[in-house]
C-alpha positions as CSV (number, residue, x, y, z in Angstrom):
1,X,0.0,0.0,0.0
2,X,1.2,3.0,-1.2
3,X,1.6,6.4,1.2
4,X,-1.5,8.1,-0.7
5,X,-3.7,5.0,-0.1
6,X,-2.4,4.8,3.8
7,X,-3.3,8.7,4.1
8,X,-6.6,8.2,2.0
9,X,-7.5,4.8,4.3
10,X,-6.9,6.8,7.4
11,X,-8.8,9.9,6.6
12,X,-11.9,7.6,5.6
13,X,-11.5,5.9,9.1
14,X,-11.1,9.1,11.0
15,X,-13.1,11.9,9.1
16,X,-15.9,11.9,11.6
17,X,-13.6,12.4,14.6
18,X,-11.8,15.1,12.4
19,X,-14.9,17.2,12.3
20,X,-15.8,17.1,15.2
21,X,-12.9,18.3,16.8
22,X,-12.7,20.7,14.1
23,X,-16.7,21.8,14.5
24,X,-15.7,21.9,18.6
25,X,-12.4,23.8,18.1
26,X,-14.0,26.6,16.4
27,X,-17.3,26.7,18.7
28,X,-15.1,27.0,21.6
29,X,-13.3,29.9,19.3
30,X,-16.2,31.8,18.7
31,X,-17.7,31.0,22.1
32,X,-14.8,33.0,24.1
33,X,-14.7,35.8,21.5
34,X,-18.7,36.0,22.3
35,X,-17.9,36.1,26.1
36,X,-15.4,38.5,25.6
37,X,-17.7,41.1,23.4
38,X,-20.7,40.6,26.1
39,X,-18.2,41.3,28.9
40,X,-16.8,44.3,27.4
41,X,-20.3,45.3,26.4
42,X,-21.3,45.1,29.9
43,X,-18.4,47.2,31.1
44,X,-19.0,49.7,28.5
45,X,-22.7,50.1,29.9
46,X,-21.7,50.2,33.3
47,X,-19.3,52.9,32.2
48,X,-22.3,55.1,30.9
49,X,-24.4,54.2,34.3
50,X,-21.6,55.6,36.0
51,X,-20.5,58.4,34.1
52,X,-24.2,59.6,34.6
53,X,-24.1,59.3,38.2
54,X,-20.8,61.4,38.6
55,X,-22.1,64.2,36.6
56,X,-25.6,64.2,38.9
57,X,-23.6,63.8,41.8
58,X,-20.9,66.6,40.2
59,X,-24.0,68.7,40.0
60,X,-25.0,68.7,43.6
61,X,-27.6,65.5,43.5
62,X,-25.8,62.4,45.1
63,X,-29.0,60.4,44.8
64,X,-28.0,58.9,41.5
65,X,-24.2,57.6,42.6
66,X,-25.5,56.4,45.5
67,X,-28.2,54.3,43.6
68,X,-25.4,53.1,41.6
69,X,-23.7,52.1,44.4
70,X,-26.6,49.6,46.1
71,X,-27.2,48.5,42.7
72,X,-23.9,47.1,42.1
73,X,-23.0,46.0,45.3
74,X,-24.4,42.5,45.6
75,X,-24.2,42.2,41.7
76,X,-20.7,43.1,40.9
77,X,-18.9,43.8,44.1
78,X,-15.2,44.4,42.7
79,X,-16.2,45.8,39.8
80,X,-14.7,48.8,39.4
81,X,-17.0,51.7,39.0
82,X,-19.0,50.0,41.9
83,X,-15.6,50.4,44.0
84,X,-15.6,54.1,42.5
85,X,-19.4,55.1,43.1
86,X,-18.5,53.7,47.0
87,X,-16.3,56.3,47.3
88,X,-18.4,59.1,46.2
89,X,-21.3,57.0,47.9
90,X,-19.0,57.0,51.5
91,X,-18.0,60.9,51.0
92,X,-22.1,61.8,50.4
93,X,-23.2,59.9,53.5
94,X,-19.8,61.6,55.8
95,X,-21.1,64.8,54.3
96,X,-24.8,64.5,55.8
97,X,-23.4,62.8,58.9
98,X,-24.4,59.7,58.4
99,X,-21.6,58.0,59.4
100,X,-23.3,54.2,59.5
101,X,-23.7,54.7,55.8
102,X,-20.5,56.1,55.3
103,X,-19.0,52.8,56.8
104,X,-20.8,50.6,55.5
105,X,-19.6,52.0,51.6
106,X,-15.6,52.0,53.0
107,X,-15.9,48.3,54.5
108,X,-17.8,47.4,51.1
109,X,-13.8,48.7,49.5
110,X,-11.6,48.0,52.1
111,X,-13.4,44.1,51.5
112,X,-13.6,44.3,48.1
113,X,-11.0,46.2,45.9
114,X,-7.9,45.1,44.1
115,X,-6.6,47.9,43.7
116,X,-4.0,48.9,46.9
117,X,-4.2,52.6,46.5
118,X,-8.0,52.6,46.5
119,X,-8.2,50.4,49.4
120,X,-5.4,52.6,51.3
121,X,-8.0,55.9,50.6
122,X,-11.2,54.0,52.2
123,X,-8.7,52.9,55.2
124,X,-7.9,56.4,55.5
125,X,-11.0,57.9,54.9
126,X,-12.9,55.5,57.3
127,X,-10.2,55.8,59.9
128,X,-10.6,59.7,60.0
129,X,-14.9,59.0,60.4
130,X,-13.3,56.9,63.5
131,X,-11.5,59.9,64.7
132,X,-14.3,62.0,64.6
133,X,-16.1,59.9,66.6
134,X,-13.7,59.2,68.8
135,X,-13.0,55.6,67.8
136,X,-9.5,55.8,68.8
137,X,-8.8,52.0,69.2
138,X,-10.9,51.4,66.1
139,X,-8.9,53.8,64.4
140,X,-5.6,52.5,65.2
141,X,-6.3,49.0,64.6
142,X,-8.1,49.6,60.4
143,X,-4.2,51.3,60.3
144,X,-2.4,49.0,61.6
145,X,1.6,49.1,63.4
146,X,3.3,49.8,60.1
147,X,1.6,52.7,58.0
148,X,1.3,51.8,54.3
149,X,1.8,55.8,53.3
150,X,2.7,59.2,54.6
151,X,-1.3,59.7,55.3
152,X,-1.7,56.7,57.4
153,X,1.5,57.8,59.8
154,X,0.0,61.2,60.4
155,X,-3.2,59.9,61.4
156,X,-1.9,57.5,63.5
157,X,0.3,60.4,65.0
158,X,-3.0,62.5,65.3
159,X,-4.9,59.7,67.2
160,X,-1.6,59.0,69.5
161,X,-1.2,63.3,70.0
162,X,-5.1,63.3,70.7
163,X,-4.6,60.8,73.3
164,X,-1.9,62.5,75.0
165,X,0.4,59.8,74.3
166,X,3.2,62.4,72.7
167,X,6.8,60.3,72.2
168,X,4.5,57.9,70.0
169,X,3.0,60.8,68.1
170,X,6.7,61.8,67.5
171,X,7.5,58.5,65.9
172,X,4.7,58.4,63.2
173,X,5.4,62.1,62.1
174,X,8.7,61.5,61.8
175,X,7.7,58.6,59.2
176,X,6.0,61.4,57.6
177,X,9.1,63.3,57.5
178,X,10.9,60.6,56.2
179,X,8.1,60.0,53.0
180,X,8.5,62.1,50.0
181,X,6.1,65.2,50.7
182,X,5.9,68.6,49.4
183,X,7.9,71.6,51.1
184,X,4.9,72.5,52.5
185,X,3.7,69.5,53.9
186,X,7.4,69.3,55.5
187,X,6.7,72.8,57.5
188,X,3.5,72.2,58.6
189,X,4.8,68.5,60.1
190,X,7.8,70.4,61.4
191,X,5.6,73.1,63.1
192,X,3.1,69.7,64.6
193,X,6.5,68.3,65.9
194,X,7.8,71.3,67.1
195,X,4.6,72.1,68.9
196,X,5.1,68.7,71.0
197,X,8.4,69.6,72.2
């Protein structure tokens, strides 16, 4: 048997499983590349939701962001602009002293984002709603021992100062001093220090 008639003998035995795999090969092709366009359509609507709500909430009406915000929550939790609209969400509720509300958007963050800097802002944001009301202990332990930033070692030198407890104080603005800060920044932590001695 020549090579043609052993290539011709085996396609006739194996055609069927040969287009099969081929028919599978290209569903599964065209199958991801539909997931893919119905993912980033989905995105690019969410985009819109939430481009709406940040110009309402730009024009003095937070109603909208914060709708935005419970809407996404339970359905898409790290999305993105759900993470986003929190923010605003946290900053509307601080801003008509509702600081349940205001927590409640932060935790939702701190829990839920991927992205380091944004989760650094709601600790920060939702440690200073602890300072306000006088949270101290809460404060100090959503900061942690080791700040993560320049922000985080001034408010844990804020809560130590406010507590009397002044050599500690002295240690976390010194971390400030240490961090890369504007010239200004660098006075004011130098008068705060200076005003402890």
């Amino acid at each position: 048997m020549s090579d043609e008639e052993r290539v011709v003998s085996w396609l006739e035995e194996n055609y069927k499983g040969l287009l099969i795999g081929l028919f599978l090969g290209l569903s599964l092709l065209y199958g991801y590349k539909f997931f893919l366009s119905n993912q980033n359509t989905y995105q690019l609507n969410l985009s819109r939701q939430y481009d709406v709500a940040i110009n309402d909430y730009n024009s003095g009406d937070s109603k909208s962001i914060i709708e935005f915000s419970k809407n996404h929550i339970t359905k898409n939790p790290d999305n993105i602009y759900t993470i986003l609209s929190s923010l605003y969400s946290a900053k509307s509720m601080y801003t008509d002293n509702n600081y349940e509300q205001a927590h409640f958007y932060l935790d939702h963050i701190i829990n839920n984002s991927s992205d380091n800097e944004i989760t650094m802002l709601a600790k920060y944001r939702k440690a200073k709603i602890l300072f306000d009301e006088n949270k101290f202990n809460e404060a100090h332990k959503l900061l942690g021992d080791n700040p993560q930033n320049y922000q985080h070692a001034e408010l844990k030198g804020d809560l130590y100062y406010i507590q009397n407890n002044y050599s500690k104080a002295l240690d976390f603005y010194n971390i400030v001093l240490e961090s890369t800060i504007t010239p200004n920044e660098r006075k004011n932590f130098i008068q705060k220090i200076n005003l402890i001695k």
